[in-house]
C-alpha positions as a LaTeX table, in Angstrom:
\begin{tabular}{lrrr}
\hline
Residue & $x$ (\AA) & $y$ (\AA) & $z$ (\AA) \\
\hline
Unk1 & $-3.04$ & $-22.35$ & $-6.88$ \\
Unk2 & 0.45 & $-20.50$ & $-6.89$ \\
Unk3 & 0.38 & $-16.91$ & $-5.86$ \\
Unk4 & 2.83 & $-13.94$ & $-5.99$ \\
Unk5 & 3.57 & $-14.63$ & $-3.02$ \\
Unk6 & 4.47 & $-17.91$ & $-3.41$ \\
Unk7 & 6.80 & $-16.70$ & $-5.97$ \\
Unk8 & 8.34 & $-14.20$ & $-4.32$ \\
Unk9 & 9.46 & $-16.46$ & $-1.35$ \\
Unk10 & 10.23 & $-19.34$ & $-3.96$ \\
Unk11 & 13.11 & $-16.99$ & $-5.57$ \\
Unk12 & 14.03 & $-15.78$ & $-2.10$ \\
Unk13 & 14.95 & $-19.37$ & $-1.02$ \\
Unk14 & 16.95 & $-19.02$ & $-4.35$ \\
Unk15 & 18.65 & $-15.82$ & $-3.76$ \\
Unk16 & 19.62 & $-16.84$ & $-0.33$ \\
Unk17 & 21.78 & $-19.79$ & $-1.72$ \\
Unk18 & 24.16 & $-16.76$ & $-3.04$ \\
Unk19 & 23.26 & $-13.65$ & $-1.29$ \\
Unk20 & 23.37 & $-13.21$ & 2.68 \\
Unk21 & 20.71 & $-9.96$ & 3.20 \\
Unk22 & 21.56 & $-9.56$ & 6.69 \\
Unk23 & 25.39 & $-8.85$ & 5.77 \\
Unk24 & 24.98 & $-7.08$ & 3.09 \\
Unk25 & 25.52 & $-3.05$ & 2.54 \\
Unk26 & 23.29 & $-0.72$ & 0.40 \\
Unk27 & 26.88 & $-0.55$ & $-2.19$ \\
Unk28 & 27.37 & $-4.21$ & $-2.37$ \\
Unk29 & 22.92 & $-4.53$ & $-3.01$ \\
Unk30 & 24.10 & $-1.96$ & $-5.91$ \\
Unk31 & 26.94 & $-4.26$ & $-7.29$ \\
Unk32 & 24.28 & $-7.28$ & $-7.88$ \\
Unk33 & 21.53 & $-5.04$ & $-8.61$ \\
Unk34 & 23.54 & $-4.38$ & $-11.40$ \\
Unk35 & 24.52 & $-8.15$ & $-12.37$ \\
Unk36 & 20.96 & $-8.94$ & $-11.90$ \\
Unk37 & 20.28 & $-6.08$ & $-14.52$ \\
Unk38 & 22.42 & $-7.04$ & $-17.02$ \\
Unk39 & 21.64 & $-10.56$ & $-17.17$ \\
Unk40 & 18.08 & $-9.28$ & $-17.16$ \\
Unk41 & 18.84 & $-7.56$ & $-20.61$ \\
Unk42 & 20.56 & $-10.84$ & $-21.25$ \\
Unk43 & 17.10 & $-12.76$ & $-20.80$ \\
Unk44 & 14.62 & $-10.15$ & $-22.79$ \\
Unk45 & 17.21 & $-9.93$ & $-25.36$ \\
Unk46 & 17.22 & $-13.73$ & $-25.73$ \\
Unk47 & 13.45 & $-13.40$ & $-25.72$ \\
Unk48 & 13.09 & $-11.03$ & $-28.62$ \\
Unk49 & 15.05 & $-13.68$ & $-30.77$ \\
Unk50 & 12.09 & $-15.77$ & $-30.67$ \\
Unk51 & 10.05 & $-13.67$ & $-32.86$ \\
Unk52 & 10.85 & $-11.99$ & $-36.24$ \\
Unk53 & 12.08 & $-8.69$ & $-34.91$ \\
Unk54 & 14.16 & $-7.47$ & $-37.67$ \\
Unk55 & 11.81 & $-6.42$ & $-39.90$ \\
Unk56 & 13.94 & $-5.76$ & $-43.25$ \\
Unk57 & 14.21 & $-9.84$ & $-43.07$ \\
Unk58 & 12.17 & $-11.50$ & $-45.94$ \\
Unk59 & 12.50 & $-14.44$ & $-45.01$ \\
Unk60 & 10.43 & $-14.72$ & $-42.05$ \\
Unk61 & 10.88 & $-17.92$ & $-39.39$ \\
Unk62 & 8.58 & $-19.53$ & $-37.01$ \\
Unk63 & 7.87 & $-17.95$ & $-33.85$ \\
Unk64 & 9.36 & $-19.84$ & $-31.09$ \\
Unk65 & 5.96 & $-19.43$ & $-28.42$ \\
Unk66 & 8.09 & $-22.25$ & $-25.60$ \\
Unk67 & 11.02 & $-19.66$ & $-25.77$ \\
Unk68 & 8.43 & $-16.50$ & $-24.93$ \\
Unk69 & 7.82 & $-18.08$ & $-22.69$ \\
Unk70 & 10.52 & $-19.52$ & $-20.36$ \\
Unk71 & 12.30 & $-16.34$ & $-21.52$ \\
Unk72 & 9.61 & $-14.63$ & $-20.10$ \\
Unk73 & 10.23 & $-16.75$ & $-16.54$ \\
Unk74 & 13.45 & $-16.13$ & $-16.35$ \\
Unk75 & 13.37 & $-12.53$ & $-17.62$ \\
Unk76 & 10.25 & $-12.64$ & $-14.35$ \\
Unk77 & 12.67 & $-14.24$ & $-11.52$ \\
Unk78 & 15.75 & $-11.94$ & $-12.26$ \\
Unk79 & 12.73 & $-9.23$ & $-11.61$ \\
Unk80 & 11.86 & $-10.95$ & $-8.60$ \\
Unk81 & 15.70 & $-11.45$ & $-7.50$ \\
Unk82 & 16.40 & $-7.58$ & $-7.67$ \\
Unk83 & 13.17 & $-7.01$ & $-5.68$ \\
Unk84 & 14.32 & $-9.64$ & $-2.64$ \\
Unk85 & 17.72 & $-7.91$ & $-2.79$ \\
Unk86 & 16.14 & $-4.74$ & $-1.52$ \\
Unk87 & 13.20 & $-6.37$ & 0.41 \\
Unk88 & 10.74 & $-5.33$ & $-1.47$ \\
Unk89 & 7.59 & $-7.58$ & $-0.60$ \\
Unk90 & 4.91 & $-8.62$ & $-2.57$ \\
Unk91 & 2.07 & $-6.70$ & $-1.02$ \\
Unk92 & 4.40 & $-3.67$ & $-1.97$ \\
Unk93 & 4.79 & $-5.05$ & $-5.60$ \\
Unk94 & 0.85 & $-5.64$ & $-5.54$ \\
Unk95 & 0.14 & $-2.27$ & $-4.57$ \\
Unk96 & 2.70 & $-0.48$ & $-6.54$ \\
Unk97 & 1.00 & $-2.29$ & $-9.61$ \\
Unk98 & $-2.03$ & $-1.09$ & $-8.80$ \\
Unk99 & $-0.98$ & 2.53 & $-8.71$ \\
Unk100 & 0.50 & 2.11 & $-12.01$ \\
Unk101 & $-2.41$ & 0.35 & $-13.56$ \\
Unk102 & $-4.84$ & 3.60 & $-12.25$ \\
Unk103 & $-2.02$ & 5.93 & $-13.94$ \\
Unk104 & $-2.04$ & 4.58 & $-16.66$ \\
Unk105 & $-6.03$ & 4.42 & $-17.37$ \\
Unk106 & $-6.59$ & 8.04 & $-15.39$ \\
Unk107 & $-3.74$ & 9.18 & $-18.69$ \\
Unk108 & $-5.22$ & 7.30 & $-21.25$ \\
Unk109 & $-8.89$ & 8.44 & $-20.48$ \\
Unk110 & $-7.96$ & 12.00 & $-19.86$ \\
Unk111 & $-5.20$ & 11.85 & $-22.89$ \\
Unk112 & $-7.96$ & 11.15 & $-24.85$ \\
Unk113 & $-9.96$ & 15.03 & $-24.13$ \\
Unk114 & $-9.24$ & 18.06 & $-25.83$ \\
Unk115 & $-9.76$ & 20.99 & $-25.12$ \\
Unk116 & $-11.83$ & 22.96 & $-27.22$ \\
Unk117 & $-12.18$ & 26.50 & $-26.01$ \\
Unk118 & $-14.46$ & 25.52 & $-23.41$ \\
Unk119 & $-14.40$ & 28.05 & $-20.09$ \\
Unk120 & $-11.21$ & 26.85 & $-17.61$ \\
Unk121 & $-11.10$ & 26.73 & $-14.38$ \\
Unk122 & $-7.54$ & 26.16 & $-12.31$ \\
Unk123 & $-7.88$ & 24.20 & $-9.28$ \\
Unk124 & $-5.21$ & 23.32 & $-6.85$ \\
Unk125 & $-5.35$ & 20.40 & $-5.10$ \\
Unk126 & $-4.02$ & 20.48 & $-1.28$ \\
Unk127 & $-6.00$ & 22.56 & 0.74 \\
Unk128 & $-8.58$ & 22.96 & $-1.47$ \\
Unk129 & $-10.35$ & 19.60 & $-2.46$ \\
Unk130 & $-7.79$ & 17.48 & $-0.15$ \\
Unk131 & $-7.41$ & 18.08 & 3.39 \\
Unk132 & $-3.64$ & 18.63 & 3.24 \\
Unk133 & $-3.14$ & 20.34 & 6.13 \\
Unk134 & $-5.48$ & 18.34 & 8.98 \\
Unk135 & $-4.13$ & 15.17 & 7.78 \\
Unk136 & $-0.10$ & 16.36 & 8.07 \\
Unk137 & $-0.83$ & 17.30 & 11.14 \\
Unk138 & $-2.30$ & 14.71 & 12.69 \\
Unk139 & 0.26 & 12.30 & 11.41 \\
Unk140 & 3.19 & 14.61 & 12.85 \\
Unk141 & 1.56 & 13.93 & 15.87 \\
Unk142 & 1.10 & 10.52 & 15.44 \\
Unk143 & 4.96 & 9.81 & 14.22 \\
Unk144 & 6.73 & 12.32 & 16.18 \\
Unk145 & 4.74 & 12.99 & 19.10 \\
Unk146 & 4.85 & 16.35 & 19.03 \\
Unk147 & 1.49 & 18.52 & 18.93 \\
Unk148 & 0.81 & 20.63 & 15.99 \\
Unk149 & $-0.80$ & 24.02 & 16.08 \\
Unk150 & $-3.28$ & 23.28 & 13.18 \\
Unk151 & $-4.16$ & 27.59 & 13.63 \\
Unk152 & $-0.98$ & 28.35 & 12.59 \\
Unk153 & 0.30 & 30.95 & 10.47 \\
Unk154 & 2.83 & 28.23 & 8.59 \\
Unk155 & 1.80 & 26.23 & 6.34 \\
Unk156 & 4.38 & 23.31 & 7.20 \\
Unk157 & 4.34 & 24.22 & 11.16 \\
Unk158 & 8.20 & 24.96 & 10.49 \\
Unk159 & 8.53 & 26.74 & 13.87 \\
Unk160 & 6.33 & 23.57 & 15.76 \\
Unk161 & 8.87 & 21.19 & 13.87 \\
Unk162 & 12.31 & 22.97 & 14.19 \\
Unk163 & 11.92 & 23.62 & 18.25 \\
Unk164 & 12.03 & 20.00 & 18.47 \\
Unk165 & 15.31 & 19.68 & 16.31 \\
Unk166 & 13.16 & 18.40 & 13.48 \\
Unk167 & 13.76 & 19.19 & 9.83 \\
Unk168 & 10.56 & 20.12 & 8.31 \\
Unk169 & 11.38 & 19.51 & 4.76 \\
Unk170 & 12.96 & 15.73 & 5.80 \\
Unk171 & 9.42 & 15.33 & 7.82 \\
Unk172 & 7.51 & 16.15 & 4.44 \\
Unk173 & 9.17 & 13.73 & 2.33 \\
Unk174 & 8.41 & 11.15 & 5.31 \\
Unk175 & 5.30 & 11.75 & 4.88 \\
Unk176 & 5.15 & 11.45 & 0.92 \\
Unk177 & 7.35 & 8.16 & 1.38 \\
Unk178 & 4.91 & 6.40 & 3.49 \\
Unk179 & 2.08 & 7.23 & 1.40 \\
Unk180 & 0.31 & 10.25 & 3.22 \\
Unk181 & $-0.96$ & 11.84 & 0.25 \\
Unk182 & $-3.00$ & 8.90 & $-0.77$ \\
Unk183 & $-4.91$ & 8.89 & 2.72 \\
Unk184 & $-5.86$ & 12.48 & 2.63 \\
Unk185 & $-9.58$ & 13.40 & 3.36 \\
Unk186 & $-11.51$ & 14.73 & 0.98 \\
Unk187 & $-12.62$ & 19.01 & 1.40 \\
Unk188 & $-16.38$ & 18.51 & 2.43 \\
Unk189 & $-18.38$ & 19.44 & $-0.35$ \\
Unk190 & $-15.31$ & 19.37 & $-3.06$ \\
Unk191 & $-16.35$ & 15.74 & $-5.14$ \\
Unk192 & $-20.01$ & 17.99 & $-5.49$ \\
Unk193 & $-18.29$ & 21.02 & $-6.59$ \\
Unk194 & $-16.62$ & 19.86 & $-9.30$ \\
Unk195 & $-19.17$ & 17.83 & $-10.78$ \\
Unk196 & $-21.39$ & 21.20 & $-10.20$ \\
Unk197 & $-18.40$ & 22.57 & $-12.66$ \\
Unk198 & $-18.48$ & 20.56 & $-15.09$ \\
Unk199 & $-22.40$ & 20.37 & $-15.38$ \\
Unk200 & $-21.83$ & 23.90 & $-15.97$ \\
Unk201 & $-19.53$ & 23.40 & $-18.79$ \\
Unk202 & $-16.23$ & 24.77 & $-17.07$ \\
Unk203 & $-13.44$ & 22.54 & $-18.33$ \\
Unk204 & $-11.46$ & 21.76 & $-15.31$ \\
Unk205 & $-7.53$ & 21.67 & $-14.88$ \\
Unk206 & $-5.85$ & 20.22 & $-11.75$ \\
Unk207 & $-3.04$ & 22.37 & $-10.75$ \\
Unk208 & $-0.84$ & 20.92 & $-8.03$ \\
Unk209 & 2.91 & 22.33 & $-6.69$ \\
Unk210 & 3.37 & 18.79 & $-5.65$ \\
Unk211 & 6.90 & 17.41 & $-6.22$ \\
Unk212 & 6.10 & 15.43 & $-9.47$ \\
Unk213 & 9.70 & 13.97 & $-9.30$ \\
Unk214 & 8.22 & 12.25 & $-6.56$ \\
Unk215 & 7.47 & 9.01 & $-7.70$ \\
Unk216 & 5.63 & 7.90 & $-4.61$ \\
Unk217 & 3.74 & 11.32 & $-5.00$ \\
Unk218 & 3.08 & 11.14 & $-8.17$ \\
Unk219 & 1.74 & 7.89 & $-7.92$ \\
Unk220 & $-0.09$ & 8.94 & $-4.98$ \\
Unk221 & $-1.72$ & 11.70 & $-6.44$ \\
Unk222 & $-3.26$ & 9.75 & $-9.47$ \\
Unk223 & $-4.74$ & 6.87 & $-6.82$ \\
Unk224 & $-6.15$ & 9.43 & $-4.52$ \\
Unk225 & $-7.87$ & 11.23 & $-7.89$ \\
Unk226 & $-9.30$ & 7.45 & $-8.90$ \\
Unk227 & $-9.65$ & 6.36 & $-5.25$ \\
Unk228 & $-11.96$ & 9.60 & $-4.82$ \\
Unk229 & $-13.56$ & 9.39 & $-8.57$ \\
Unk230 & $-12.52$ & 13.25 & $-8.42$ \\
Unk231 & $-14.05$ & 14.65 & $-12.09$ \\
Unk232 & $-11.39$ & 16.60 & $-13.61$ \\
Unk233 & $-10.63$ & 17.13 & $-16.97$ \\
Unk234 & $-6.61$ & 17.27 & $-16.43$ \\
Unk235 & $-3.82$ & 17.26 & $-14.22$ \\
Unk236 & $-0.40$ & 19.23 & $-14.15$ \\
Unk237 & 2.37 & 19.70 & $-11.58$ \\
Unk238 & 4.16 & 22.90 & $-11.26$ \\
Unk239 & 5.63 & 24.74 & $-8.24$ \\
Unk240 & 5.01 & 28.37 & $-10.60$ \\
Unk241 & 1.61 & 27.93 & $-11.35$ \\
Unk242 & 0.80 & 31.26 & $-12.96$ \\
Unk243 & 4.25 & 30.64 & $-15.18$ \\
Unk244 & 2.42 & 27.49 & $-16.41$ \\
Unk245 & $-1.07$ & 29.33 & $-17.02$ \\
Unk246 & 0.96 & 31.97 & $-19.51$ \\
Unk247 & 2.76 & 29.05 & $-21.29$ \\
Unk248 & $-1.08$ & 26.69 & $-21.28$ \\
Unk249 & $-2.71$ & 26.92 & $-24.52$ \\
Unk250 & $-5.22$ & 28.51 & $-22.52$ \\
Unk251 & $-3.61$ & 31.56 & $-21.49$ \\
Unk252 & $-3.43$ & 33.86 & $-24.75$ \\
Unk253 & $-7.40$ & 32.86 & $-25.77$ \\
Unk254 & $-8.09$ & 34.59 & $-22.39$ \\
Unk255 & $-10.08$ & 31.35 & $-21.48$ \\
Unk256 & $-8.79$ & 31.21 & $-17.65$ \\
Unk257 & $-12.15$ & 32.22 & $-15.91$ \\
Unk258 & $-10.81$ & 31.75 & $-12.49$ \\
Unk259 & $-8.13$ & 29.80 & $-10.40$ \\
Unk260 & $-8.94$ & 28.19 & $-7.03$ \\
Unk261 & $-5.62$ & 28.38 & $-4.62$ \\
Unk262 & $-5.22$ & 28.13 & $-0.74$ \\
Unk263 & $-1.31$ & 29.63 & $-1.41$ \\
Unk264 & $-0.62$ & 33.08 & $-0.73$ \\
Unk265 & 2.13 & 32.71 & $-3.67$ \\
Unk266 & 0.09 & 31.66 & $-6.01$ \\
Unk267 & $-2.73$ & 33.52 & $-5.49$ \\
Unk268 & $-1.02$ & 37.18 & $-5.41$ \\
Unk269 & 0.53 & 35.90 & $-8.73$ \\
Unk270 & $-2.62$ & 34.76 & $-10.05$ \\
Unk271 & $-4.08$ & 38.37 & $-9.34$ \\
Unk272 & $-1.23$ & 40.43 & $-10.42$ \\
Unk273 & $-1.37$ & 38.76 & $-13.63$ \\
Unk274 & $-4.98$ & 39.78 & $-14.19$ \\
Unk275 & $-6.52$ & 35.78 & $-13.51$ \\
Unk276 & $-9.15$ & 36.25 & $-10.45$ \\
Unk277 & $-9.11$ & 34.02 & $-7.79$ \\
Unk278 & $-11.09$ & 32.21 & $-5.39$ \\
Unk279 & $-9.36$ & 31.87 & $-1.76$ \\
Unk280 & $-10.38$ & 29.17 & 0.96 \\
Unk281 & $-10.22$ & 31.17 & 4.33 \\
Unk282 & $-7.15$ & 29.58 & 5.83 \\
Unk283 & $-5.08$ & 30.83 & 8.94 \\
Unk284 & $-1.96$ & 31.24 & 6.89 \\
Unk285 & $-3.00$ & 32.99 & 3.82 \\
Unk286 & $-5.00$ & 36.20 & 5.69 \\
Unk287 & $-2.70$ & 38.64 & 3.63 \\
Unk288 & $-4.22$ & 38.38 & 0.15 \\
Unk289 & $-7.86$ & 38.51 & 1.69 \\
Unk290 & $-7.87$ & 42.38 & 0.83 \\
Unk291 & $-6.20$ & 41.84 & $-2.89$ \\
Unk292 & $-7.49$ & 43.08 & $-5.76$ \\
Unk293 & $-9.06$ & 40.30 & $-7.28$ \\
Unk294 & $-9.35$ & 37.63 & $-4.52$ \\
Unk295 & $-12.36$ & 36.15 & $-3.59$ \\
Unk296 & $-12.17$ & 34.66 & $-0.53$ \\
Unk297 & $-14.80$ & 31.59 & 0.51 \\
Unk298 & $-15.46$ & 29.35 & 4.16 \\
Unk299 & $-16.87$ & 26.42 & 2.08 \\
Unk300 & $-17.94$ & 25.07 & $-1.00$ \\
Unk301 & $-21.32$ & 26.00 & $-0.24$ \\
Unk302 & $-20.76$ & 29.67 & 0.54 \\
Unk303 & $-18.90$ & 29.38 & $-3.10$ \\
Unk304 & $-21.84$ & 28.66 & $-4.91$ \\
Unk305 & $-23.96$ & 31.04 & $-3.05$ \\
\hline
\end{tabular}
């Protein structure tokens, strides 16, 4: 039985009849990319004329179901030939599938809930129910080689990074671009938490500053909810969190009960602005232990209690 890998070396052997990968530049990969694209449009345009798209028509003709389908093949290998042109294999295909397909569901079941005036809760994600900081660290080590003071009073070990010539914000979107955010660990105790929530009847909204124009961290973020089963009502990306709370339709109902942040940012915004919040004990956010309306906590369990 054929499978998609067999297809994606069968158009390879194609593509190499025309196309020499090992000589070719990332501008000249653009040029085809962009004949490949336009005969693309070509195919699917070719394929829409086998049904009865134009809908003003009365007179209706018979769906050509042979032309869907070799359409559909070609419309499938011109796919395929873009993805050889910038060696894109099929396990990455596979898996980049996959992280669509849990999107996808994760937004249709959670599209489906409304709110209805339920108590809210604001939780951030890094640092709080994924082990962010641990698992950055460790990789840093891993990649670079260079040992990471996990005590420190940075959150991105900028000074560890930058003393080795190393730009921290180009070592982050390593990270993001080789799929660190979907290994995280999970915060002992945080799957149990939430579900404790919930039972409660808190409705819960995920808060994260992650760079949603990320794609890989977008995508990562939704697979490492699903990959977790993390309960969670919804999801939102923001780097000003507390601007987003004021524009949520929770915000003028006074329905925030709390936020849950790691951030010193975000936390003495959070507080300023009147919404109380609940602080992990962390050895770079120690100034906003003292704050007006900060809670701080060692563990989900000390939470509760």
């Amino acid at each position: 039985m054929t499978k998609i890998e067999d297809l994606f070396s069968s158009q390879k052997k194609f593509n190499d009849l025309f196309y020499d990968l090992s000589n070719l530049d990332d501008l000249e990969k653009e040029e085809i990319t962009k004949s490949l694209s336009l005969a693309l449009h070509s195919e699917v345009s070719s394929l829409i004329s086998a049904i009865n798209f134009k809908d003003h028509r009365h007179n209706r003709k018979e769906i050509d179901k042979s032309k869907i389908l070799f359409e559909s093949v070609d419309s499938f290998r011109y796919l395929l030939a873009i993805l050889n042109i910038w060696e894109i294999s099929s396990n990455e295909f596979l898996q980049a599938f996959e992280d669509k397909d849990i999107f996808l569901n994760l937004r249709h079941e959670h599209g489906k809930k409304k709110w209805k005036g339920e108590p809210v809760v604001i939780v951030d994600l890094d640092d709080v129910i994924a082990d962010f900081r641990s698992n950055f660290s460790s990789w840093v080590e891993k990649k670079h080689n260079i040992e990471i003071d996990v005590e420190s009073p940075e959150y991105y070990f900028i000074n560890d990074l930058t003393k080795h010539d190393i730009n921290p914000e180009g070592v982050f979107l390593e990270f993001v671009s080789q799929g660190g955010f979907r290994d995280l660990t999970l915060v002992d105790g945080a799957k149990e938490f939430l579900s404790e929530l919930k039972e409660k009847g808190y409705w819960i909204h995920l808060l994260t500053a992650r760079p949603s124009d990320n794609i890989r961290c977008f995508y990562d973020t939704h697979g490492w909810l699903a990959d977790h089963d993390i309960i969670f009502d919804k999801l939102s990306f923001s780097s000003e969190k507390f601007r987003w709370c004021a524009n949520s339709e929770y915000y003028d109902s006074n329905s925030i009960q709390f936020a849950i942040d790691d951030s010193p940012k975000h936390t003495t915004e959070y507080v300023k602005h009147g919404i109380k919040c609940y602080v992990p004990v962390k050895s770079y956010n120690k100034e906003v232990w003292e704050k007006e309306g900060v809670v701080t906590y060692d563990s989900f369990d000390s939470f509760f209690k």
